[in-house]
TORBA-53410 format. One record per residue: residue number from 0; x, y, z of N, C-alpha, C, CB in turn. Coordinates in steps of 0.1 Angstrom, whole numbers, padded with zeros to 4 digits. Glycine has a CB too. Layout:
! TORBA-53410
{NUM, {X, Y, Z}, {X, Y, Z}, {X, Y, Z}, {X, Y, Z}},
...
//
This chain:
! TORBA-53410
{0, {0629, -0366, -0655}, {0618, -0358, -0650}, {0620, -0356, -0635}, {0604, -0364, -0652}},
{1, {0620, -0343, -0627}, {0626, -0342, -0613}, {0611, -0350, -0611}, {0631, -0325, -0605}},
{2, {0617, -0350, -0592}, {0604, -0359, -0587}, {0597, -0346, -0576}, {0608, -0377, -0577}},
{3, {0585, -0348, -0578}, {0579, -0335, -0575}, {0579, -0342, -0555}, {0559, -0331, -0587}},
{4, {0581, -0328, -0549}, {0580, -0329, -0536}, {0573, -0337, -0529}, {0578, -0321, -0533}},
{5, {0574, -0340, -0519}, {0561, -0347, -0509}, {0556, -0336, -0503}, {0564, -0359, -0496}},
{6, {0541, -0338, -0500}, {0535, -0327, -0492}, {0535, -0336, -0478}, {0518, -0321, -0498}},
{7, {0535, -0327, -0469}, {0538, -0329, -0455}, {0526, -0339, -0451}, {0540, -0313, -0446}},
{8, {0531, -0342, -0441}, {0519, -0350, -0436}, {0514, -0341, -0428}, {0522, -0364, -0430}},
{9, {0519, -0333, -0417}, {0511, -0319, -0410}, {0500, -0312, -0419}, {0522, -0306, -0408}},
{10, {0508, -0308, -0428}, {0499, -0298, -0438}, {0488, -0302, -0447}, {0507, -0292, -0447}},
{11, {0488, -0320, -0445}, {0476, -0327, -0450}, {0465, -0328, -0441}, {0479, -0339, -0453}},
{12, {0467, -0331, -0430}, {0459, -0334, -0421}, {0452, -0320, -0416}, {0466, -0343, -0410}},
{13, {0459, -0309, -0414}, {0454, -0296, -0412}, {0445, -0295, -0426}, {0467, -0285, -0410}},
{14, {0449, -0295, -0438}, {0439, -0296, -0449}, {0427, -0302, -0442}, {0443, -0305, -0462}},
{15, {0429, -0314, -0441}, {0413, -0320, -0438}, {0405, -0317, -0431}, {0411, -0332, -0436}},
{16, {0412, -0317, -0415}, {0405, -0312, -0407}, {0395, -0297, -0407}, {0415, -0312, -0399}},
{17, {0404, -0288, -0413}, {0395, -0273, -0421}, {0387, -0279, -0427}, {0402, -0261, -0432}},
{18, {0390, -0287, -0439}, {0378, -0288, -0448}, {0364, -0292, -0437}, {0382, -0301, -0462}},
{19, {0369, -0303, -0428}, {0354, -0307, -0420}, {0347, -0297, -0412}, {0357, -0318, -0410}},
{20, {0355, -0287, -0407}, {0352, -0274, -0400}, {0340, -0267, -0412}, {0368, -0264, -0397}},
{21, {0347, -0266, -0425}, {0342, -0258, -0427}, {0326, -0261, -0434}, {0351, -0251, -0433}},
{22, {0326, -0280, -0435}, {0315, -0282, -0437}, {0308, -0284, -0427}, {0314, -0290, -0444}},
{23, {0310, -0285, -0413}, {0304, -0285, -0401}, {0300, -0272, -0402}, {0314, -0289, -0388}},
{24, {0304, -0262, -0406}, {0294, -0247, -0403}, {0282, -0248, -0414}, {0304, -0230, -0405}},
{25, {0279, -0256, -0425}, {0272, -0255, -0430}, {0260, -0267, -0424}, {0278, -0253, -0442}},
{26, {0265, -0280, -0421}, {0261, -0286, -0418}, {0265, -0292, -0403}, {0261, -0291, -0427}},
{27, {0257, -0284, -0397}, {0261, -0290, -0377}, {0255, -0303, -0379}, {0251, -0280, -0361}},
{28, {0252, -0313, -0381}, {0249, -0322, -0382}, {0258, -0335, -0377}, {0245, -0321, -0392}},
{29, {0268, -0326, -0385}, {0283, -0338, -0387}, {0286, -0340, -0374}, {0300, -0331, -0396}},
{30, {0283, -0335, -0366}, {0294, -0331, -0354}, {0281, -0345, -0342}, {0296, -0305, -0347}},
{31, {0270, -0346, -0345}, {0267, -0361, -0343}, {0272, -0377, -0350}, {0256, -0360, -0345}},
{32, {0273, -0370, -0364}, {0281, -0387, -0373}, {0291, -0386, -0372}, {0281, -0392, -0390}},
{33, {0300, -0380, -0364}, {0315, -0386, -0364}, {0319, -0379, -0348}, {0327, -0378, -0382}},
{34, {0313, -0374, -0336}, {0317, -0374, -0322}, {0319, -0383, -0324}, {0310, -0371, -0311}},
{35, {0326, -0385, -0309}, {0330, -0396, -0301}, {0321, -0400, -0285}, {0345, -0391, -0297}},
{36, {0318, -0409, -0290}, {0307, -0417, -0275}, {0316, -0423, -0266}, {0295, -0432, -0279}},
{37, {0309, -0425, -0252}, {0308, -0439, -0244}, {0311, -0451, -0253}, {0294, -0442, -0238}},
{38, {0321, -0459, -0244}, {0324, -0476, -0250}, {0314, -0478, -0252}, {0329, -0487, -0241}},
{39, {0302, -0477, -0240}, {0292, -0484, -0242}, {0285, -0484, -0255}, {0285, -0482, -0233}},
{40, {0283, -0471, -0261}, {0274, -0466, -0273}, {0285, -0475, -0282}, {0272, -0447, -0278}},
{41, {0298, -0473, -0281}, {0311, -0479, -0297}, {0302, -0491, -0295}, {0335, -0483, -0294}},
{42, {0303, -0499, -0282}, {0298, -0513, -0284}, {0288, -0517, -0289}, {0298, -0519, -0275}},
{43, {0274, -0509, -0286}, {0260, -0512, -0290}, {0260, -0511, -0307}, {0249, -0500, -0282}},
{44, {0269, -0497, -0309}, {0266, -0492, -0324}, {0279, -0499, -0330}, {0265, -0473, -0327}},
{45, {0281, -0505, -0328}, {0295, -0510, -0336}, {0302, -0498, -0341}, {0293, -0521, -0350}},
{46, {0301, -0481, -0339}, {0303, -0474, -0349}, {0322, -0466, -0345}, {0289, -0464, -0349}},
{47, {0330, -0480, -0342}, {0345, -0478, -0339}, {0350, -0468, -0347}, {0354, -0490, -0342}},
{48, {0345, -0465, -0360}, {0353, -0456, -0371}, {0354, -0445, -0359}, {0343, -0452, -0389}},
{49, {0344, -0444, -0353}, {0346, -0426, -0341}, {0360, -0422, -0334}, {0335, -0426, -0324}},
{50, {0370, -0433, -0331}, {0378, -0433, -0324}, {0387, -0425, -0338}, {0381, -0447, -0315}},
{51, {0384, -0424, -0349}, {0394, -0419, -0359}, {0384, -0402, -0359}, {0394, -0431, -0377}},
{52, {0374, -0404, -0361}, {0365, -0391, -0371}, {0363, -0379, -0357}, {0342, -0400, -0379}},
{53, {0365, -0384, -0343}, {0368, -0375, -0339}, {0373, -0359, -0338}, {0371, -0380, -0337}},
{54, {0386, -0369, -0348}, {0395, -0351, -0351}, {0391, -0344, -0357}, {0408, -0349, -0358}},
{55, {0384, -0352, -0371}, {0377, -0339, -0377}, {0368, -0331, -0370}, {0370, -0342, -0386}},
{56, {0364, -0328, -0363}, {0355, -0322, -0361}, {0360, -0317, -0349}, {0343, -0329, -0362}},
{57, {0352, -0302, -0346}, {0359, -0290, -0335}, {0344, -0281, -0330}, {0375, -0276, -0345}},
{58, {0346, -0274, -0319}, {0334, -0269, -0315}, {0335, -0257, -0325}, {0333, -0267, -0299}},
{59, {0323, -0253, -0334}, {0319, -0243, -0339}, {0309, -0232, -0328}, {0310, -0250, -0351}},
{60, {0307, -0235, -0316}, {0292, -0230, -0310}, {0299, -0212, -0303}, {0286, -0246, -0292}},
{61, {0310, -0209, -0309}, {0313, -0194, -0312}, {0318, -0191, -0321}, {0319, -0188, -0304}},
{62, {0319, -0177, -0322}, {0319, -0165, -0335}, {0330, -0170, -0343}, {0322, -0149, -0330}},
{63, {0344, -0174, -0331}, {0354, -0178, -0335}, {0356, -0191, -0334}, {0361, -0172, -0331}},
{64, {0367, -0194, -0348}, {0370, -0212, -0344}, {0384, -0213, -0333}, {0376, -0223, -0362}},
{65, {0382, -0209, -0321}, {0394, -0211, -0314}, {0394, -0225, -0311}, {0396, -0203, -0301}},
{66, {0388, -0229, -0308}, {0390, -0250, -0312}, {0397, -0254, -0316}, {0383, -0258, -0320}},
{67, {0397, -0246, -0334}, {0397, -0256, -0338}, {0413, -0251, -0346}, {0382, -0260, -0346}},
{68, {0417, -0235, -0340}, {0425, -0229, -0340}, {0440, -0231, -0332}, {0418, -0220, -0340}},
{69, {0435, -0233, -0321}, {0443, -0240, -0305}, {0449, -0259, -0315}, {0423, -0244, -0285}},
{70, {0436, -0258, -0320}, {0439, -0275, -0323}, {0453, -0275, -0336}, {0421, -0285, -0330}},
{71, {0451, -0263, -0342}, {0457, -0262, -0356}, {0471, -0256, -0355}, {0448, -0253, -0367}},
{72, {0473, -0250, -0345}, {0482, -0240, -0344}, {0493, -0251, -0336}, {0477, -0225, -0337}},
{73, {0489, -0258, -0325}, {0498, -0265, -0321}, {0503, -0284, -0328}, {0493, -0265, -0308}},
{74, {0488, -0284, -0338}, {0495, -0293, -0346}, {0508, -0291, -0355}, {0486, -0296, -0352}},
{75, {0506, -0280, -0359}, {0519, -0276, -0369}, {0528, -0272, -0360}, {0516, -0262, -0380}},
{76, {0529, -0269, -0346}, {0538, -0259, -0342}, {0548, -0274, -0334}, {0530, -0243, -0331}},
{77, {0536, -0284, -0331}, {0546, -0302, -0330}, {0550, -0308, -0340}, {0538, -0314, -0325}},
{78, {0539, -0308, -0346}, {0536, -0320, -0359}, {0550, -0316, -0368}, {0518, -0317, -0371}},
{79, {0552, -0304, -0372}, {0562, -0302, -0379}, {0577, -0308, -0376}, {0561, -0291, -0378}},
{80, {0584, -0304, -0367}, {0595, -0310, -0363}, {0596, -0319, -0361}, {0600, -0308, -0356}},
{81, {0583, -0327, -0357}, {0587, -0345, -0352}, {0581, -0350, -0364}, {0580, -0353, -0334}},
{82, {0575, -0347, -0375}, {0574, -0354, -0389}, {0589, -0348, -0397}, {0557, -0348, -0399}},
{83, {0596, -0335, -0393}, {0607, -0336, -0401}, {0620, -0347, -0397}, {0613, -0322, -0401}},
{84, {0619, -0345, -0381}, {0629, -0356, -0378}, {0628, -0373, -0379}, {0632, -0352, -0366}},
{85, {0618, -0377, -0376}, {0611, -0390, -0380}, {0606, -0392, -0390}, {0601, -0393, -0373}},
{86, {0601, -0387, -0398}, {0599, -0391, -0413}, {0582, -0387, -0412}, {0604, -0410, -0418}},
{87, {0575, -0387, -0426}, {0563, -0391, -0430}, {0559, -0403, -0423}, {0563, -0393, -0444}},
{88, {0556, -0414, -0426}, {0551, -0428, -0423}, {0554, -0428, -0408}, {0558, -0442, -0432}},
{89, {0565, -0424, -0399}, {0567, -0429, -0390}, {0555, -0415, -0379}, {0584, -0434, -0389}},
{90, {0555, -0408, -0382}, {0550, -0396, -0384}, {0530, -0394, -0378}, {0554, -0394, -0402}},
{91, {0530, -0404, -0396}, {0514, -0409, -0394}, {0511, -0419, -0385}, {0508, -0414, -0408}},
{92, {0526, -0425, -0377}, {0520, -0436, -0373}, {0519, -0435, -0361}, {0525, -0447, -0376}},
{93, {0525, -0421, -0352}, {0526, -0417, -0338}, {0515, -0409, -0343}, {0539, -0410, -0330}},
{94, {0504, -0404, -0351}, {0495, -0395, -0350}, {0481, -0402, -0348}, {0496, -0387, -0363}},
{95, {0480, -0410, -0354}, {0469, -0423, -0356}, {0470, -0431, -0344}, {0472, -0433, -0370}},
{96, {0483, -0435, -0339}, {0485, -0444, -0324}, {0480, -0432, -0317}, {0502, -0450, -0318}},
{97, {0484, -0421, -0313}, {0484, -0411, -0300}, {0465, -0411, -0304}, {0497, -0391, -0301}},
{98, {0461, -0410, -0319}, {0444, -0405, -0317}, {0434, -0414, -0313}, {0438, -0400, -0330}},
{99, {0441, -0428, -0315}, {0435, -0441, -0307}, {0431, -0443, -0295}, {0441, -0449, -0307}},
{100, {0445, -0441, -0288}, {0451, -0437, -0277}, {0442, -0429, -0265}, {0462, -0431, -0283}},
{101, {0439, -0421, -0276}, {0427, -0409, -0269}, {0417, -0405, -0267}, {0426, -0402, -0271}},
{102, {0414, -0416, -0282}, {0397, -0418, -0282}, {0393, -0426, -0272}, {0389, -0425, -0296}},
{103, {0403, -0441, -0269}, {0394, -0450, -0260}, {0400, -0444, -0248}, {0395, -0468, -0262}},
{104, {0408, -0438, -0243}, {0408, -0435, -0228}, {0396, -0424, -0227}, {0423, -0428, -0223}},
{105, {0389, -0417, -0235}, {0382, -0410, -0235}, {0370, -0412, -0239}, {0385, -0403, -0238}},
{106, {0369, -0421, -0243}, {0353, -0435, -0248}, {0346, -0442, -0234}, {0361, -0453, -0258}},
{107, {0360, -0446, -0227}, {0362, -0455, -0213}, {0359, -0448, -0201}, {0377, -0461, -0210}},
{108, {0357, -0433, -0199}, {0353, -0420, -0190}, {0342, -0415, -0199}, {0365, -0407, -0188}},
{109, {0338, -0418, -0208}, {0323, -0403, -0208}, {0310, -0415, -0206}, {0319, -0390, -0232}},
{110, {0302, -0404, -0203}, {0287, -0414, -0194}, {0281, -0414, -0208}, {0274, -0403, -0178}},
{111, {0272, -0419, -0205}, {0266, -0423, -0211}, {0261, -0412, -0225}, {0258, -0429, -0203}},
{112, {0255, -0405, -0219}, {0251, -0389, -0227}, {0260, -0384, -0232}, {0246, -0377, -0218}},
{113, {0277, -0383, -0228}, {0284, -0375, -0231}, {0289, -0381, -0247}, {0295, -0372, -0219}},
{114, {0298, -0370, -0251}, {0306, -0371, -0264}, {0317, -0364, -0261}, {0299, -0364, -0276}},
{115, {0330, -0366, -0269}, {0344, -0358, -0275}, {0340, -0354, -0285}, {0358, -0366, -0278}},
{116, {0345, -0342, -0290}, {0350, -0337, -0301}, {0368, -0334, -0298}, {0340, -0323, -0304}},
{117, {0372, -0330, -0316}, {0384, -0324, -0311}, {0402, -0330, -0315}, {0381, -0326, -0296}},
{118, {0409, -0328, -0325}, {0422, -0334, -0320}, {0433, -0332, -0314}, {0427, -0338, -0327}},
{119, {0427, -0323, -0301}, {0436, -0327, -0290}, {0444, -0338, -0286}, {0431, -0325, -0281}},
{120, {0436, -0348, -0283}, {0439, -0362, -0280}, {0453, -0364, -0287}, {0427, -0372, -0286}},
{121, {0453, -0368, -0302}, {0464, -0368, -0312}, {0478, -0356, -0309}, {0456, -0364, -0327}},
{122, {0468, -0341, -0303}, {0480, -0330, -0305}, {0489, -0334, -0288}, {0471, -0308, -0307}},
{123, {0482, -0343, -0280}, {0487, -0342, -0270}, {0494, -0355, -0275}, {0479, -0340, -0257}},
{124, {0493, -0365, -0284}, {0507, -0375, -0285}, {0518, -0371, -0291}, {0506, -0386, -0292}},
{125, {0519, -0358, -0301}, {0527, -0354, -0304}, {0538, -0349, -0294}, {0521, -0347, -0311}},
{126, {0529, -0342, -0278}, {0538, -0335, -0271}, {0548, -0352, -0264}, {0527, -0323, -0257}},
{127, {0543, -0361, -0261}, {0546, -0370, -0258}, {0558, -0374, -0269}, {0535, -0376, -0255}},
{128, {0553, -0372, -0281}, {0568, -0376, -0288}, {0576, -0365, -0291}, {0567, -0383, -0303}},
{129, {0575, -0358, -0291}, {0589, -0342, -0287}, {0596, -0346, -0275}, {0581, -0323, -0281}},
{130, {0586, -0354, -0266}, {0598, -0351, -0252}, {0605, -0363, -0251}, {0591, -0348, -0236}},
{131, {0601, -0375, -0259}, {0608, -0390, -0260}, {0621, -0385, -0275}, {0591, -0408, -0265}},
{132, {0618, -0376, -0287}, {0632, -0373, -0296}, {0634, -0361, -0289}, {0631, -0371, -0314}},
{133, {0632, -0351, -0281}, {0644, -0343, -0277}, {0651, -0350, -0266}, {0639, -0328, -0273}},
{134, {0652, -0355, -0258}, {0657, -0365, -0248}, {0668, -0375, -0255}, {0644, -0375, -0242}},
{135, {0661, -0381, -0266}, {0669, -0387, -0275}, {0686, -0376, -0279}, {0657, -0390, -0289}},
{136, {0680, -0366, -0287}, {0687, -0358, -0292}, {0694, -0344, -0285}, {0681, -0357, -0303}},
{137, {0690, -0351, -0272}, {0695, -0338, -0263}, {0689, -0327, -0264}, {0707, -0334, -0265}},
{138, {0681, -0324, -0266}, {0673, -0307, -0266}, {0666, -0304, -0251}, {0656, -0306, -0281}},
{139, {0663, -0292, -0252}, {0658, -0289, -0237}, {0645, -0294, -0240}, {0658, -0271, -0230}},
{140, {0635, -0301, -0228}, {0623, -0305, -0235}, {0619, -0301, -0218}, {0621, -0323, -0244}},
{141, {0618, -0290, -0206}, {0616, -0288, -0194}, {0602, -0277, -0202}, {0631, -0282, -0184}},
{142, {0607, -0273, -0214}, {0595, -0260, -0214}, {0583, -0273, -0220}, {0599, -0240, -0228}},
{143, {0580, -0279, -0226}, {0573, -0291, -0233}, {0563, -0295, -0221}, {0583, -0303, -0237}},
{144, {0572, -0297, -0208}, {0562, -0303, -0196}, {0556, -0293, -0187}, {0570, -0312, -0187}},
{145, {0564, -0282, -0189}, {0558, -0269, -0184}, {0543, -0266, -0194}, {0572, -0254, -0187}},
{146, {0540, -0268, -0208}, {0533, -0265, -0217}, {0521, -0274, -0215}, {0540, -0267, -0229}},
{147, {0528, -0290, -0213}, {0515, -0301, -0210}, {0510, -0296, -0195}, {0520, -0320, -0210}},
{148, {0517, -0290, -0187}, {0509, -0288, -0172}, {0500, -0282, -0172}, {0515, -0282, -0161}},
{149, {0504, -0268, -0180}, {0493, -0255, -0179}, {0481, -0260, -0187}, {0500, -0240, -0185}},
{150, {0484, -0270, -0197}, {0471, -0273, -0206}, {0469, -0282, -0195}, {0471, -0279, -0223}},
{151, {0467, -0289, -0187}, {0460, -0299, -0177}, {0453, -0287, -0164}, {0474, -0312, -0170}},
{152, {0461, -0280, -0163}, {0457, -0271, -0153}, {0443, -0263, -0159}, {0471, -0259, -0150}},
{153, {0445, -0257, -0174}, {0436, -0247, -0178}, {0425, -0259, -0181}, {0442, -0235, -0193}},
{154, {0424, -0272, -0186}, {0414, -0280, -0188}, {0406, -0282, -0175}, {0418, -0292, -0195}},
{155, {0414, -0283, -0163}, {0408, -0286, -0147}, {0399, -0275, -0141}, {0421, -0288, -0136}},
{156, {0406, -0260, -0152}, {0395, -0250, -0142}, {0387, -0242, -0151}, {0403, -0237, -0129}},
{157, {0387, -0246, -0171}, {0380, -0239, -0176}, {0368, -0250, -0182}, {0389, -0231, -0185}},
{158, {0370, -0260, -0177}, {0357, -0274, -0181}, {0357, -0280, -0195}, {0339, -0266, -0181}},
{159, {0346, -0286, -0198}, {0347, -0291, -0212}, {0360, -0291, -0218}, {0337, -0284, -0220}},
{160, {0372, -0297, -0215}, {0381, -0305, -0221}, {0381, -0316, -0219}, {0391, -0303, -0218}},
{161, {0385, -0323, -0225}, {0386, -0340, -0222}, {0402, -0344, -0218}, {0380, -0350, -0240}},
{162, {0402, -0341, -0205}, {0413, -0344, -0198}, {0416, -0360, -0199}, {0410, -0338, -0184}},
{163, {0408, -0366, -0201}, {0414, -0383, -0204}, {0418, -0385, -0220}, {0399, -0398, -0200}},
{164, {0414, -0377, -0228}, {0418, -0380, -0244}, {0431, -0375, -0243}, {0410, -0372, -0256}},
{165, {0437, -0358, -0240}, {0447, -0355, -0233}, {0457, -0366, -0227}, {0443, -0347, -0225}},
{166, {0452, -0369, -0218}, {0460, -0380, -0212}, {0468, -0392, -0220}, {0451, -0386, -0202}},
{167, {0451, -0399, -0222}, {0457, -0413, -0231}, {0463, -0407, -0246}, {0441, -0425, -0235}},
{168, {0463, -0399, -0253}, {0471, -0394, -0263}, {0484, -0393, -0259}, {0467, -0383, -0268}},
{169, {0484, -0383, -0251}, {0503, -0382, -0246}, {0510, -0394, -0239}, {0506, -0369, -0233}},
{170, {0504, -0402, -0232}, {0508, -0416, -0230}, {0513, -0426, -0244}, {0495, -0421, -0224}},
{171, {0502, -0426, -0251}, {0505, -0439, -0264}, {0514, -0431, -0276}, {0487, -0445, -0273}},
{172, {0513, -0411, -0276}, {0524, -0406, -0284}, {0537, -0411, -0280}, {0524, -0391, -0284}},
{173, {0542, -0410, -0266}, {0554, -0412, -0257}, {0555, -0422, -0265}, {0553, -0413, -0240}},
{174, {0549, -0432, -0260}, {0553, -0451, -0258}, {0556, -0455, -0275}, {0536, -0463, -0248}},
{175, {0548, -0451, -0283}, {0549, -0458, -0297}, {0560, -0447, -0306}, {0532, -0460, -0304}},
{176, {0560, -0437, -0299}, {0576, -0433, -0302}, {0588, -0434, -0297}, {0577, -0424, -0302}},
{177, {0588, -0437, -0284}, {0597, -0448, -0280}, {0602, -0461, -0287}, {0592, -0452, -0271}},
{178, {0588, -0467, -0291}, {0594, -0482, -0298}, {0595, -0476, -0310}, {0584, -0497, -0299}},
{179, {0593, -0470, -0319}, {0598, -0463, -0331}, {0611, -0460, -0334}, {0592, -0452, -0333}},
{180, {0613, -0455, -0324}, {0630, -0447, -0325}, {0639, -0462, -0315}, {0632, -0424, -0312}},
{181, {0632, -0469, -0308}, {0641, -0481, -0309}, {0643, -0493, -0319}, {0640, -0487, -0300}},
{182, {0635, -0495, -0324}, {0632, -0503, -0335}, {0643, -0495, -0348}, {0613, -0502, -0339}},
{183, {0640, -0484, -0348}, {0653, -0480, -0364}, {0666, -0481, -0359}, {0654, -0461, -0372}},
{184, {0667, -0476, -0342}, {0681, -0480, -0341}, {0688, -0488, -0343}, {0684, -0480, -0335}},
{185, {0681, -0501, -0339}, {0686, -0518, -0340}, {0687, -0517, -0357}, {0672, -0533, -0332}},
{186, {0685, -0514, -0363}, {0685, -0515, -0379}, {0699, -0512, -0383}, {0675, -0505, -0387}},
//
């Protein structure tokens, strides 16, 4: 019996994330049980699962989902190449580190009142692991840092981005793909 394909790990997580979008338009609700708080709230409410449930969820509050569209378009347009060249598992494991990564640098900056939405955080560890395997494998990776500038620039003068999830994502994508691709080498 052949063995039936694997489905991508991009094209899963894009699944889910829509599906939450598209129950967030029926039910805005969600976008309180699964934001992202202040440390302080994670600590009071014990409710850590947020540093994950983040991603699902994207701003609905116009006509269009550019959120959640910006968020989707550059997940596939990273996620893709660096889950083909690194594998599945190693894949989920720079996606999940970089969204950790992003929630608490961005848990550790919002006041008290504030919230994240969003998986930016995650899409910006991805950029961080393109530029640690094209470096590896020699590819030009100058337009990558040109790409993360202008998204730091356009978050500094168009507001409501979460310029520290950005940050701490592309930091812990870098670094745990780093030890990824040194760890198989020694193998």
């Amino acid at each position: 019996m052949p063995s039936m394909k694997q489905r991508s790990a991009v094209l899963s997580l894009i699944t889910v994330i829509c599906a939450f979008y598209l129950w967030e338009l029926i039910d805005s609700g969600i976008i309180g049980t699964f934001a992202l708080y202040g440390i302080d709230i994670l600590k009071t409410t014990n409710e850590w699962y947020r540093l994950v449930t983040v991603a699902l969820i994207h701003d609905n509050s116009s006509a269009l989902p550019i959120h959640l569209a910006f968020n989707m378009m550059a997940l596939y347009s990273l996620g893709a190449p660096v889950e083909k060249f690194i594998g599945r598992a190693k894949f989920l494991t720079i996606f999940f580190v970089s969204l950790i990564g992003a929630s608490l640098s961005s848990a550790f900056f919002l006041g008290y009142n504030g919230y994240s939405i969003g998986a930016s955080g995650a899409v910006f560890g991805l950029f961080g692991a393109w530029i640690i395997i094209g470096r590896k494998i020699g590819a030009e990776v100058k337009s990558t840092y040109v790409i993360i500038g202008l998204n730091f620039v356009l978050g500094f003068t168009i507001g409501g981005v979460d310029w520290h999830a950005h940050l701490g994502g592309l930091l812990a994508g870098g670094a745990v793909t780093k030890v990824l691709l040194s760890s198989s080498s020694r193998k």
